[in-house]
mmCIF file of the N, C-alpha and C atoms, coordinates in Angstrom:
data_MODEL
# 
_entry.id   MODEL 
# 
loop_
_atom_site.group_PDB 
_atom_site.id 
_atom_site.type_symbol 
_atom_site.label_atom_id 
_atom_site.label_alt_id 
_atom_site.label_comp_id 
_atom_site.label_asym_id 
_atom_site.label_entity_id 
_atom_site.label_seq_id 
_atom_site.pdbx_PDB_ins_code 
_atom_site.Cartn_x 
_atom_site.Cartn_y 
_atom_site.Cartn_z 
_atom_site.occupancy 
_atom_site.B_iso_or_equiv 
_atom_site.pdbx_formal_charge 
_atom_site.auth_seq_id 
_atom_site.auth_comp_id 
_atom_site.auth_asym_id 
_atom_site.auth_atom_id 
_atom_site.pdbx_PDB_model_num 
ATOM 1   N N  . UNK A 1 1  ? -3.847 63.448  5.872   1.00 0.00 ? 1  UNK A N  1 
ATOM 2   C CA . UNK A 1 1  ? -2.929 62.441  6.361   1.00 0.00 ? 1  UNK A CA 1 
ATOM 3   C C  . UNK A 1 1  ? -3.042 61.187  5.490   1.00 0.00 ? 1  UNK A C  1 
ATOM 4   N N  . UNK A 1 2  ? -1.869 60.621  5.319   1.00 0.00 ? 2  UNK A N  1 
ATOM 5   C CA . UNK A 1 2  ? -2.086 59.610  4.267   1.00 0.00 ? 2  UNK A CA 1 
ATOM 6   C C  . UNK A 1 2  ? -1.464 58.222  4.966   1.00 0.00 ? 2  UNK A C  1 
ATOM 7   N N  . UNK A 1 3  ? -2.959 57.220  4.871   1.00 0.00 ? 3  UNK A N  1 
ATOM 8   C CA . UNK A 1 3  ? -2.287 55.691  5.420   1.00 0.00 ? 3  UNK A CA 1 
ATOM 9   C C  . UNK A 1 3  ? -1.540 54.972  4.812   1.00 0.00 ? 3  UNK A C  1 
ATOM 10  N N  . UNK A 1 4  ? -0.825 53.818  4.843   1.00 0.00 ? 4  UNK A N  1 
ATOM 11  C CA . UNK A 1 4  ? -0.478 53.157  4.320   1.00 0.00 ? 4  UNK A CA 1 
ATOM 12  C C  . UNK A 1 4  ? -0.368 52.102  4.409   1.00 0.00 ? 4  UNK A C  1 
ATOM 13  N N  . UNK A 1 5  ? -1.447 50.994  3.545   1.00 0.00 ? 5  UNK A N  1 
ATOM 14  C CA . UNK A 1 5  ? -1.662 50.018  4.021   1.00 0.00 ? 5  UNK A CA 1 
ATOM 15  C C  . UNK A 1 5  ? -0.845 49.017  3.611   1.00 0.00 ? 5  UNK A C  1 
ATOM 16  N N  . UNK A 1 6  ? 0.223  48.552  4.372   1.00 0.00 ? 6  UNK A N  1 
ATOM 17  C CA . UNK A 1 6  ? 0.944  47.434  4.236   1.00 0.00 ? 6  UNK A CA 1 
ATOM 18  C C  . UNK A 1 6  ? 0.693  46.070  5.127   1.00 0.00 ? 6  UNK A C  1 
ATOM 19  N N  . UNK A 1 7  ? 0.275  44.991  4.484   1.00 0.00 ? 7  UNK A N  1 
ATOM 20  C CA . UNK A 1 7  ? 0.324  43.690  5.314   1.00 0.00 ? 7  UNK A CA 1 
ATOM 21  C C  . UNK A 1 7  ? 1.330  43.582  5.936   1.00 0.00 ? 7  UNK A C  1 
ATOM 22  N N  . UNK A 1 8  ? 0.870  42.870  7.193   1.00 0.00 ? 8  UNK A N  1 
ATOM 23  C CA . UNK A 1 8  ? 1.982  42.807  8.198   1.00 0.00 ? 8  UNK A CA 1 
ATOM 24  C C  . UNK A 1 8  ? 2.612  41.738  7.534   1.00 0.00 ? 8  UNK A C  1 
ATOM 25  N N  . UNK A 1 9  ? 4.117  41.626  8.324   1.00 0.00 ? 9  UNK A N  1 
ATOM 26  C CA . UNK A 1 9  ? 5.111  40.633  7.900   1.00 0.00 ? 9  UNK A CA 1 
ATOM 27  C C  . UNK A 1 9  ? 4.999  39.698  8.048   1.00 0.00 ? 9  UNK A C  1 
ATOM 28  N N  . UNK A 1 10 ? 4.340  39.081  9.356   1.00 0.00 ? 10 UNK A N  1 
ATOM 29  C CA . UNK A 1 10 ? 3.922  37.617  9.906   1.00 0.00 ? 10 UNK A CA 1 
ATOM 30  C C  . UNK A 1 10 ? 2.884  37.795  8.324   1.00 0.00 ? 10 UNK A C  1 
ATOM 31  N N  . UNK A 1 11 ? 1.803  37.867  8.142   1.00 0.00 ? 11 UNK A N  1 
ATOM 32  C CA . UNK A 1 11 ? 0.507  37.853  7.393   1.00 0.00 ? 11 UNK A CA 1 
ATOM 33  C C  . UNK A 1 11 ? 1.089  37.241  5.970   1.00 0.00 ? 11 UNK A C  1 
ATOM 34  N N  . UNK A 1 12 ? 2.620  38.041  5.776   1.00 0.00 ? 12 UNK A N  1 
ATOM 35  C CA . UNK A 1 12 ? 2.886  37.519  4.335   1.00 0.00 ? 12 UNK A CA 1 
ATOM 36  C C  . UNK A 1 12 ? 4.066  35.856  4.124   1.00 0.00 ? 12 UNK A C  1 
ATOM 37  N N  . UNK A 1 13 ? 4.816  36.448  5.488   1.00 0.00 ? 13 UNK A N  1 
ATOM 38  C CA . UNK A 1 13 ? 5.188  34.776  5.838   1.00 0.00 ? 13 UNK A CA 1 
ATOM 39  C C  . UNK A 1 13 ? 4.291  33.705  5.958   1.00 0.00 ? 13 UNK A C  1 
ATOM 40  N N  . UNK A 1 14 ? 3.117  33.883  6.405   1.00 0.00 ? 14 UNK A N  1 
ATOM 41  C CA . UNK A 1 14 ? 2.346  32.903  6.329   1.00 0.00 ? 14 UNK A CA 1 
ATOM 42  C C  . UNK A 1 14 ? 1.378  32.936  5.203   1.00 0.00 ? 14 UNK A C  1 
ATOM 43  N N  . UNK A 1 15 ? 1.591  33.578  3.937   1.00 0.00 ? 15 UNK A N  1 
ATOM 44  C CA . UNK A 1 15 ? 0.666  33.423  3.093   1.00 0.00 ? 15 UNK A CA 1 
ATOM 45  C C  . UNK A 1 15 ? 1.784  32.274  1.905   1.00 0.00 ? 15 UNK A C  1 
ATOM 46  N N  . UNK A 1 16 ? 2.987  32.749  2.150   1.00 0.00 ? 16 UNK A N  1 
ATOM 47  C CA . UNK A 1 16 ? 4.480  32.276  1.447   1.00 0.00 ? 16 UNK A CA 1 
ATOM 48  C C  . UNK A 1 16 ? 4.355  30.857  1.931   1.00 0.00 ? 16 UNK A C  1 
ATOM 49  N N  . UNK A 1 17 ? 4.179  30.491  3.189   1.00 0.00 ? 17 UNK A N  1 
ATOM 50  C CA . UNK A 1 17 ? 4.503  28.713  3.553   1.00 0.00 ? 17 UNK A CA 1 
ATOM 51  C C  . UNK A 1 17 ? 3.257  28.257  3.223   1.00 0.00 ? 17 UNK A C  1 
ATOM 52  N N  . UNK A 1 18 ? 2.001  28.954  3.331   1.00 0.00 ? 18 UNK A N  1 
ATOM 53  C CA . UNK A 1 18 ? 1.162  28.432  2.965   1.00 0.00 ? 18 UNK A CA 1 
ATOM 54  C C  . UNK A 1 18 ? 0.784  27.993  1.390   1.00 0.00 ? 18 UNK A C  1 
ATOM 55  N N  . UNK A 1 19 ? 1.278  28.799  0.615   1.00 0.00 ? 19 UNK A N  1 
ATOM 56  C CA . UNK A 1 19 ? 1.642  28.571  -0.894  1.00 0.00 ? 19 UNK A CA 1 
ATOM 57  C C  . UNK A 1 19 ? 2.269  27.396  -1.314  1.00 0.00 ? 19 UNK A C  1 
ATOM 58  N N  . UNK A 1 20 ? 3.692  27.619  -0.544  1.00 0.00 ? 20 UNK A N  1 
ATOM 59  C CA . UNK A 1 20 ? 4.430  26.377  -0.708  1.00 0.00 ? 20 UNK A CA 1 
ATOM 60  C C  . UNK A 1 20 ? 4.250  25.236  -0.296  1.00 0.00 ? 20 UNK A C  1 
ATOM 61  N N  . UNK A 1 21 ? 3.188  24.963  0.880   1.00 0.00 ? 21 UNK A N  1 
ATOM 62  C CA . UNK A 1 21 ? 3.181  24.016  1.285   1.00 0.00 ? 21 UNK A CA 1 
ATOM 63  C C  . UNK A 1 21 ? 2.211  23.264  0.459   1.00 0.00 ? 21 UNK A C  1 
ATOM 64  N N  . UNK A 1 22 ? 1.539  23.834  -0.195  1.00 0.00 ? 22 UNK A N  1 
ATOM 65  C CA . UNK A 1 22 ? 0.464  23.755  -1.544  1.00 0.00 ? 22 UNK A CA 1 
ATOM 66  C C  . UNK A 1 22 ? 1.356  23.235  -2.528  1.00 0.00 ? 22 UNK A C  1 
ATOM 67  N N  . UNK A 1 23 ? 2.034  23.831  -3.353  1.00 0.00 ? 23 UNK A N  1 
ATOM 68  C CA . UNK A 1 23 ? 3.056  23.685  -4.283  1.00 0.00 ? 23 UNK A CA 1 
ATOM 69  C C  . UNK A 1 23 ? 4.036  22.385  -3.997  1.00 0.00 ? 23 UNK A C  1 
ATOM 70  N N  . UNK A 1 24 ? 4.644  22.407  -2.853  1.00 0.00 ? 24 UNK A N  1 
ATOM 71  C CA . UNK A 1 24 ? 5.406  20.934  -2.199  1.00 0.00 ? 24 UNK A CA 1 
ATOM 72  C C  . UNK A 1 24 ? 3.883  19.424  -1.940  1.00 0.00 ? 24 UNK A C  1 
ATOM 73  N N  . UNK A 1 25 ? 2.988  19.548  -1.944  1.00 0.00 ? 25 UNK A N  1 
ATOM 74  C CA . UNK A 1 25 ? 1.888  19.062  -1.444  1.00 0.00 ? 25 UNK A CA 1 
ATOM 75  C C  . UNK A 1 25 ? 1.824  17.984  -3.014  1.00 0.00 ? 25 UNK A C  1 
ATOM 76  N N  . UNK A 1 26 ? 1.396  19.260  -3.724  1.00 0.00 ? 26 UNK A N  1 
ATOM 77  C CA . UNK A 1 26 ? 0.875  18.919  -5.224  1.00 0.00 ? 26 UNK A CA 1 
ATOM 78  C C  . UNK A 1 26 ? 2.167  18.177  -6.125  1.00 0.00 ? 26 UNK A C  1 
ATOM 79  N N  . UNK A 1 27 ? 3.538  18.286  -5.919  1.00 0.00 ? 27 UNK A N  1 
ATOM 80  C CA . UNK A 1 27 ? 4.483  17.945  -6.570  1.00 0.00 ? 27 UNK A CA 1 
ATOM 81  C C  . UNK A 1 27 ? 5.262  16.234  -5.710  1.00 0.00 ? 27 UNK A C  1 
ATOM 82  N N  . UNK A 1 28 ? 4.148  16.522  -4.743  1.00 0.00 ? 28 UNK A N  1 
ATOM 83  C CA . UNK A 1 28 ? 4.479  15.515  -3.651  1.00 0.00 ? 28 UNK A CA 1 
ATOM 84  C C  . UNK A 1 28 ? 3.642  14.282  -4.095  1.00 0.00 ? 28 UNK A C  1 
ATOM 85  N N  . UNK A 1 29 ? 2.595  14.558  -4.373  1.00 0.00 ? 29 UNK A N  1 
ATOM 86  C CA . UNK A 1 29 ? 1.088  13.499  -5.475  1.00 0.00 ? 29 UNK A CA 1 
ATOM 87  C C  . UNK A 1 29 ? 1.904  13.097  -6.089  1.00 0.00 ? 29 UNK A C  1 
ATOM 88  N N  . UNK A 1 30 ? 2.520  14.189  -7.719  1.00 0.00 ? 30 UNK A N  1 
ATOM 89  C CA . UNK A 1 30 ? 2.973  13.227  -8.664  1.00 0.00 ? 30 UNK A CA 1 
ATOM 90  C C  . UNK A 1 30 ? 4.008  12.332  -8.520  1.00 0.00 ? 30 UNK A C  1 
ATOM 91  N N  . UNK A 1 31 ? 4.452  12.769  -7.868  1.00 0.00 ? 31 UNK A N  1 
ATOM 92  C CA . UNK A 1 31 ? 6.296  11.890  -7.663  1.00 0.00 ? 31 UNK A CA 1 
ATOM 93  C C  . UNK A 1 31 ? 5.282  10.701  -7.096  1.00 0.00 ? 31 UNK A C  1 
ATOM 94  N N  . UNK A 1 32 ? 4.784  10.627  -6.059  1.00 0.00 ? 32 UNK A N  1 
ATOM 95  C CA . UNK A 1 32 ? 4.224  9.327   -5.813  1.00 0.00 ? 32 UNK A CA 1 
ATOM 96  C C  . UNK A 1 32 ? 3.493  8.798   -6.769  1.00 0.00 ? 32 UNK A C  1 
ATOM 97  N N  . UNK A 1 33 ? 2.285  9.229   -7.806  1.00 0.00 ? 33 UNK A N  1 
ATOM 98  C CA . UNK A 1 33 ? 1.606  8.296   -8.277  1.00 0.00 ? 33 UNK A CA 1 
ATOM 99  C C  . UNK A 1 33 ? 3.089  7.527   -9.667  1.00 0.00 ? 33 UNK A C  1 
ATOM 100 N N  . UNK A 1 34 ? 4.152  8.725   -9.809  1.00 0.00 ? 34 UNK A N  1 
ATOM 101 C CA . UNK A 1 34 ? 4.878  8.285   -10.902 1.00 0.00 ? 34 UNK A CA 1 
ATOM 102 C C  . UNK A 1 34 ? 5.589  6.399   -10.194 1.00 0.00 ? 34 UNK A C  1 
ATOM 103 N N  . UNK A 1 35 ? 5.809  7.438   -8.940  1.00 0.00 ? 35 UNK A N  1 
ATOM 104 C CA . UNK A 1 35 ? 6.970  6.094   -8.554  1.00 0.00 ? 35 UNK A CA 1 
ATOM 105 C C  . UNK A 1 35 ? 5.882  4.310   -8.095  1.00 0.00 ? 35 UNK A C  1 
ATOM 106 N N  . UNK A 1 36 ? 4.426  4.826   -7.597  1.00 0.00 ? 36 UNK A N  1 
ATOM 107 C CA . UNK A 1 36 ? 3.981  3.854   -7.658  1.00 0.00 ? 36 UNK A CA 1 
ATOM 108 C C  . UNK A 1 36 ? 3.488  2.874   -8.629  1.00 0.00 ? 36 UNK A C  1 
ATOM 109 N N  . UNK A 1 37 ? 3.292  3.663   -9.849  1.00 0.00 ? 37 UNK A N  1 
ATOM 110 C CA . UNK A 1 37 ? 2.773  2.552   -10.924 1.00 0.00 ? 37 UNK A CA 1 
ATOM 111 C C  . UNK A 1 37 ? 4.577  1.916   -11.587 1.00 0.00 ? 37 UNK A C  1 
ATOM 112 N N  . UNK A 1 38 ? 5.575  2.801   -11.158 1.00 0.00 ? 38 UNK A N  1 
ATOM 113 C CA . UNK A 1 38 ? 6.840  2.032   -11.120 1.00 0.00 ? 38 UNK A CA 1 
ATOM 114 C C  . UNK A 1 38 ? 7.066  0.635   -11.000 1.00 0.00 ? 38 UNK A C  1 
ATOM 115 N N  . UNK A 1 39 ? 6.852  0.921   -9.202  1.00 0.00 ? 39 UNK A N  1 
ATOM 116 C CA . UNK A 1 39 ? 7.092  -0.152  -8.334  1.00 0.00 ? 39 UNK A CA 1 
ATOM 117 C C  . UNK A 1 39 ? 6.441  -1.242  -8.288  1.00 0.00 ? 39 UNK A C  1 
ATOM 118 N N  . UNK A 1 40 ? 4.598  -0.887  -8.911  1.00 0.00 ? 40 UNK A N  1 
ATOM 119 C CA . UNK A 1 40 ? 3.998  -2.320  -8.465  1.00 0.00 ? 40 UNK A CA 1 
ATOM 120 C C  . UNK A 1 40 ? 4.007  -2.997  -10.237 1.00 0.00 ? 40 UNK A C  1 
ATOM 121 N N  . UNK A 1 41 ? 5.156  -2.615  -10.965 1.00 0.00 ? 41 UNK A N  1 
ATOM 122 C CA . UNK A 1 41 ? 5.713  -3.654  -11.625 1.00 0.00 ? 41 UNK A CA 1 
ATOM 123 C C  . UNK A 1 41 ? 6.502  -4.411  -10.982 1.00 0.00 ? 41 UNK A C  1 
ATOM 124 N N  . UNK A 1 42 ? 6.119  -6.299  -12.056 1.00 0.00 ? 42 UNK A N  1 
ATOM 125 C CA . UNK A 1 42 ? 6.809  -6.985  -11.373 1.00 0.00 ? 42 UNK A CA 1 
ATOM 126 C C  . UNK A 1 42 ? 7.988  -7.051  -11.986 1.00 0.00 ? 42 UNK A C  1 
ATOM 127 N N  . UNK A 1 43 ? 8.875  -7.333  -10.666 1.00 0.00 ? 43 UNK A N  1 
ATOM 128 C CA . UNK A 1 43 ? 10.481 -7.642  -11.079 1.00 0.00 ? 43 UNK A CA 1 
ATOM 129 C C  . UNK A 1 43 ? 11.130 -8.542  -11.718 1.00 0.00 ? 43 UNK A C  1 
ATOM 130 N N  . UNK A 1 44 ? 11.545 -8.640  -12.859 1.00 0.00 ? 44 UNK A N  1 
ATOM 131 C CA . UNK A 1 44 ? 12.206 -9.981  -14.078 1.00 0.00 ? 44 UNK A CA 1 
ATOM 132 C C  . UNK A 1 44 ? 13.545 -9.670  -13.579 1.00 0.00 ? 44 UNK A C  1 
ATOM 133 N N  . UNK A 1 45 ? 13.927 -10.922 -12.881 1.00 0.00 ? 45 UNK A N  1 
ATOM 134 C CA . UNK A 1 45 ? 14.959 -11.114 -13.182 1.00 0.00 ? 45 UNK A CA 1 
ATOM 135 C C  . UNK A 1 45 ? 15.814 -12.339 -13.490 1.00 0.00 ? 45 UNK A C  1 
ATOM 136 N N  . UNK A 1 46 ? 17.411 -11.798 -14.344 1.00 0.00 ? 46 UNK A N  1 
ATOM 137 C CA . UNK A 1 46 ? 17.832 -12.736 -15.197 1.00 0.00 ? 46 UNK A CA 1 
ATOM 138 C C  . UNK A 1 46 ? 18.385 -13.806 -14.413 1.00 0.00 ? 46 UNK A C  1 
ATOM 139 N N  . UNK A 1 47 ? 18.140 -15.254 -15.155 1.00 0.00 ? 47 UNK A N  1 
ATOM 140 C CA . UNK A 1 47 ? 18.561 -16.462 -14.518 1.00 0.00 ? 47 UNK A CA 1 
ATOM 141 C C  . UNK A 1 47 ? 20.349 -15.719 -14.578 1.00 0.00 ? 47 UNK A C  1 
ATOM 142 N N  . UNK A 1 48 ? 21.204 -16.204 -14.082 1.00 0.00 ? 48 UNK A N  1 
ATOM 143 C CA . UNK A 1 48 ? 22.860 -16.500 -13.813 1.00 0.00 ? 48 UNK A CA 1 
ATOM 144 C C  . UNK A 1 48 ? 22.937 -17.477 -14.396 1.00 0.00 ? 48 UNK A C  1 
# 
C-alpha cells in the first residue's frame, strides 16, 4: 500500500502568510528607514 504524504492545505496557507508576512515586514524596514532620513531633512524654503 502506498502513502502519500501531502501537507495539509491549512499547513501550507499558513506557511505562504507566514513568508509574506516576513517579506512585507522586511520591505516595510526599508521604505521606512529610506523615507526617514528623507524627512528629518530640514525644509528650505524659497523667500516670495
Amino acid at each position: 500500500m502506498k502513502t502519500n504524504n501531502k501537507p495539509a492545505t491549512s499547513k501550507l496557507l499558513k506557511r505562504f502568510d507566514n513568508e509574506l508576512m516576513q517579506l512585507l515586514m522586511e520591505d516595510l524596514k526599508v521604505f521606512r528607514n529610506k523615507n526617514t532620513h528623507r524627512n528629518n531633512q530640514p525644509v528650505i524654503q524659497k523667500a516670495a
